[in-house]
PAMARRO-293022 format. One record per residue (C-alpha): x, y, z negated. Coordinates in nm, 4 decimals, padded with zeros to 6 digits. Layout:
<x X y Y z Z>
...
REM end
This chain:
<x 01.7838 y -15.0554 z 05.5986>
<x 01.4506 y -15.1712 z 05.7564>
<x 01.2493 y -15.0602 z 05.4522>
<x 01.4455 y -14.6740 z 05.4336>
<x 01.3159 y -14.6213 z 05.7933>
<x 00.9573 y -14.7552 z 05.6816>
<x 00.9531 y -14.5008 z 05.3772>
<x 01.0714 y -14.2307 z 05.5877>
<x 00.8332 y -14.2456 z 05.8757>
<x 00.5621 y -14.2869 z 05.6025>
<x 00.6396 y -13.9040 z 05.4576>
<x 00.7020 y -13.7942 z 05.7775>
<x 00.3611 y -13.9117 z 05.8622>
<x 00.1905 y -13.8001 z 05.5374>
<x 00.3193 y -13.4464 z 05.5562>
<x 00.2024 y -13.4556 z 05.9471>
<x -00.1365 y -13.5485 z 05.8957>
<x -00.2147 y -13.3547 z 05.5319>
<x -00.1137 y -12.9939 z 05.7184>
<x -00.2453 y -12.6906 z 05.5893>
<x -00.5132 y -12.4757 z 05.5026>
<x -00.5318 y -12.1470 z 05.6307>
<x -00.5722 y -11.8831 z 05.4001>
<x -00.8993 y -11.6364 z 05.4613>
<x -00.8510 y -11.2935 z 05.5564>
<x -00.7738 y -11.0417 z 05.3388>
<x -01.0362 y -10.9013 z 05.1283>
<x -01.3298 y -11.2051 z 05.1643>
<x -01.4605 y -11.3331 z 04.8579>
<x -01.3681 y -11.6638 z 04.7748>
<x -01.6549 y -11.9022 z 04.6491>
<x -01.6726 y -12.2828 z 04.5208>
<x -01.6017 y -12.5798 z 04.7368>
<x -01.3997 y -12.3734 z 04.9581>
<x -01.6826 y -12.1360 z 05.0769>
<x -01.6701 y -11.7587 z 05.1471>
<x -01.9190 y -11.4539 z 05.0630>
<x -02.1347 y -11.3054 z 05.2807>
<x -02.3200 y -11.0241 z 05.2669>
<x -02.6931 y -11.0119 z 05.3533>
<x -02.9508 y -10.7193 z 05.3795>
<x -03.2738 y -10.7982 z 05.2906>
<x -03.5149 y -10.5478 z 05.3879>
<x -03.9272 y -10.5136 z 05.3807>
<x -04.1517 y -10.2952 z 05.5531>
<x -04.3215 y -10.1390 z 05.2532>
<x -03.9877 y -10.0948 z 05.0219>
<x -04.0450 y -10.2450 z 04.6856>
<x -04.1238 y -10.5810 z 04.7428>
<x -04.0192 y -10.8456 z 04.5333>
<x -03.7429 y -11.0845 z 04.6734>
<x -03.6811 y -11.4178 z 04.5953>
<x -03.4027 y -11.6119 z 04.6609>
<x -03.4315 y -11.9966 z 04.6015>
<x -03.6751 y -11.9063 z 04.3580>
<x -03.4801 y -11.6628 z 04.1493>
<x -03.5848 y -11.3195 z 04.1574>
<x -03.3256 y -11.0821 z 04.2652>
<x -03.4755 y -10.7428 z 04.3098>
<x -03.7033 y -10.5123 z 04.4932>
<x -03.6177 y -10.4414 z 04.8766>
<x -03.4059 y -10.3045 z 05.0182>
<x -03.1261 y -10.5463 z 04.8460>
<x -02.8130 y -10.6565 z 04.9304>
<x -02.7669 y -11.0181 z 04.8504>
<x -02.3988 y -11.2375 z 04.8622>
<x -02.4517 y -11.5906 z 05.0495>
<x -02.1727 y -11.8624 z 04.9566>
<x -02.1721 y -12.0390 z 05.3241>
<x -01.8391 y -12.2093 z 05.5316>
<x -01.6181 y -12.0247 z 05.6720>
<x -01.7934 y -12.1197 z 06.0118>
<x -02.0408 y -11.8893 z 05.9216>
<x -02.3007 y -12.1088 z 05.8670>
<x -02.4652 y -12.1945 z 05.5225>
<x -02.3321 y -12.4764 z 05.2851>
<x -02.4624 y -12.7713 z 05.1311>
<x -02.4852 y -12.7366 z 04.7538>
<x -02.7330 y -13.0389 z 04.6838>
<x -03.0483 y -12.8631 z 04.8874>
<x -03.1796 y -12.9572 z 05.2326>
<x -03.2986 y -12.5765 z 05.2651>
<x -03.2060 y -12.1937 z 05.1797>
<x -03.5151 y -11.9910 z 05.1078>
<x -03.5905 y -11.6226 z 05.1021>
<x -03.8799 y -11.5098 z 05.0152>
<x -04.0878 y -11.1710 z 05.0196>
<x -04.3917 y -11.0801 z 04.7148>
<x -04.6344 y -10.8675 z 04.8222>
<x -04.7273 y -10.5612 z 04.6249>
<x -05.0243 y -10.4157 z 04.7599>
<x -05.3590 y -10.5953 z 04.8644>
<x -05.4182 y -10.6818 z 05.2434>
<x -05.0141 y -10.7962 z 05.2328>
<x -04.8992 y -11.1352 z 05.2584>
<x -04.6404 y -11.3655 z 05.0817>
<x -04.3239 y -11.4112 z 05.3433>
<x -04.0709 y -11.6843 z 05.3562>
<x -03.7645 y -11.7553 z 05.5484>
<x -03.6093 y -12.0750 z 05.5416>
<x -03.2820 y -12.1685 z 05.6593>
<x -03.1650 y -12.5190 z 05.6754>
<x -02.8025 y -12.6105 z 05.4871>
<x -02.6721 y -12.9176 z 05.6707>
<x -02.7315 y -13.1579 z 05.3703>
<x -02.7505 y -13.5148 z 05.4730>
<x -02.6312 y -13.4609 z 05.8094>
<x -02.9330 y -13.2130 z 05.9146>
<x -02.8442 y -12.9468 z 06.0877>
<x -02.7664 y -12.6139 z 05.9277>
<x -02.8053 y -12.2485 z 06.0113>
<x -02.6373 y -11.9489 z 06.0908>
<x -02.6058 y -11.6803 z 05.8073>
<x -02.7834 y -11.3462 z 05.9253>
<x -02.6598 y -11.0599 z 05.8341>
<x -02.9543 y -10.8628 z 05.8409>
<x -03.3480 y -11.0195 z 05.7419>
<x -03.6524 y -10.7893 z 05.8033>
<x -04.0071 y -10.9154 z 05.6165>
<x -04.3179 y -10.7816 z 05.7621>
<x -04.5619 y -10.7857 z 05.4658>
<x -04.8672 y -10.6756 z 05.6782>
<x -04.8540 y -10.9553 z 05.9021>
<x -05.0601 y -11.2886 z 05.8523>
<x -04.8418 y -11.5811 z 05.6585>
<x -04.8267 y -11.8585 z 05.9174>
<x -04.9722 y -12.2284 z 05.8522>
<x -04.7325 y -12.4947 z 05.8704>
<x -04.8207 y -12.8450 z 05.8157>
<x -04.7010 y -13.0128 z 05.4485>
<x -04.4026 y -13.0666 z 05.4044>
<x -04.2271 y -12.9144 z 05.6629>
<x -04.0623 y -12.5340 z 05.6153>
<x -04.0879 y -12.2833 z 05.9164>
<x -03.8169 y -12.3333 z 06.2266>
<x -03.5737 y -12.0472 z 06.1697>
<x -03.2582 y -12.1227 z 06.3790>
<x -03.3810 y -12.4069 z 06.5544>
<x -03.5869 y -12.7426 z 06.5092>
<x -03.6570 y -12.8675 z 06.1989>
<x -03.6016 y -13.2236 z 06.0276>
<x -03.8784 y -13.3036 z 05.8475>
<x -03.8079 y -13.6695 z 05.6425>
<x -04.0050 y -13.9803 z 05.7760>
<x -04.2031 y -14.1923 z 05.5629>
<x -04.0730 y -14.4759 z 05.3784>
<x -04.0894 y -14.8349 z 05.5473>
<x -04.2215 y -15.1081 z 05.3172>
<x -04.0975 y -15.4428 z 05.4356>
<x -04.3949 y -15.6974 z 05.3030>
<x -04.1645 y -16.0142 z 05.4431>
<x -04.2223 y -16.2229 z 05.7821>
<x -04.5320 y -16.1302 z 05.9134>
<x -04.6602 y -16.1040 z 06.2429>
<x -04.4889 y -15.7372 z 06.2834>
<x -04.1047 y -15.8383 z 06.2217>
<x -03.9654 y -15.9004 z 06.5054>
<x -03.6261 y -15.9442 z 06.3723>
<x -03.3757 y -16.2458 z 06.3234>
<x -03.5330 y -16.5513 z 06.2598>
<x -03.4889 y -16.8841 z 06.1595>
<x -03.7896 y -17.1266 z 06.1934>
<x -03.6915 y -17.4868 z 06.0161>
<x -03.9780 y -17.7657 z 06.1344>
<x -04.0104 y -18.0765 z 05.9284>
<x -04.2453 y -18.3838 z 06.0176>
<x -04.3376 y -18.5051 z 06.3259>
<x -04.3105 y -18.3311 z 06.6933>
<x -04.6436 y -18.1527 z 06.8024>
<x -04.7855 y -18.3591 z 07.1045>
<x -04.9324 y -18.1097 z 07.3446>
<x -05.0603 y -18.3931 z 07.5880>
<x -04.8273 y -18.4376 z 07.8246>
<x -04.4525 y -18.5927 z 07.7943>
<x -04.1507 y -18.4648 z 07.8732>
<x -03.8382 y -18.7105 z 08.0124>
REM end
């Protein structure tokens, strides 16, 4: 009887704790991994430039592009630490543009999904140090440096165990 009462609060439990998903609202895309569409206009200041989106070309501005991100509204992790846009010039005296937005991989943290982005082609293309992208919805995690661990030198100050052998050191005076 003991073991009926065990298997019952068990799917009790289970169907408790699995609940369910609610459904999106009518008329949203549905994308992989559970993600929704989103639209975004892209927009330039001359129209005509070339935009880029993670390095694919997708047309000349203005352009509407879709954005698979959570429901949350903020973009999704699909293997990449950032989501770039990016702006070609077409005239001289322009500049290259870029916005990067980060997608929560790894436990970063991720963006919100605009729904409108406006590229300035006549202004100067700002310098960032390498490696790290331009801070577009907040502060940007930049990966440190590998550690090398070369063994016990004078640097780890870690766990140790110190095994002496031989006789005591005599420092010149006795202890009793």
């Amino acid at each position: 009887m003991s073991k009926k009462w065990t298997f019952a609060a068990t799917l009790v439990a289970a169907t408790v704790f699995v609940g369910c998903q609610t459904a999106p609202p009518p008329g949203v895309e549905q994308g992989p991994h559970g993600t929704i569409g989103y639209d975004v206009f892209v927009d330039a200041s001359p129209p005509g430039a070339r935009i880029e989106v993670n390095g694919e070309d997708v047309g000349p501005s203005p352009v509407h592009i879709k954005v698979f991100g959570d429901k949350d509204g903020t973009f999704h992790d699909f293997g990449s630490y950032y989501y770039t846009i990016r702006a070609l010039p077409i005239a001289t005296n322009q500049f290259a543009q870029t916005k990067v937005y980060q997608t929560g991989h790894m436990m970063t943290p991720e963006d919100r999904i605009p729904q409108r982005i406006y590229f300035d082609m006549n202004q100067p293309t700002p310098v960032y140090p390498a490696g790290a992208y331009p801070p577009v919805g907040g502060p940007i995690y930049v990966e440190p440096p590998p550690v090398y661990y070369y063994g016990p030198g004078p640097y780890y100050y870690g766990p140790a165990f110190r095994f002496h052998y031989g006789p005591r050191p005599y420092y010149g005076h006795r202890r009793w």
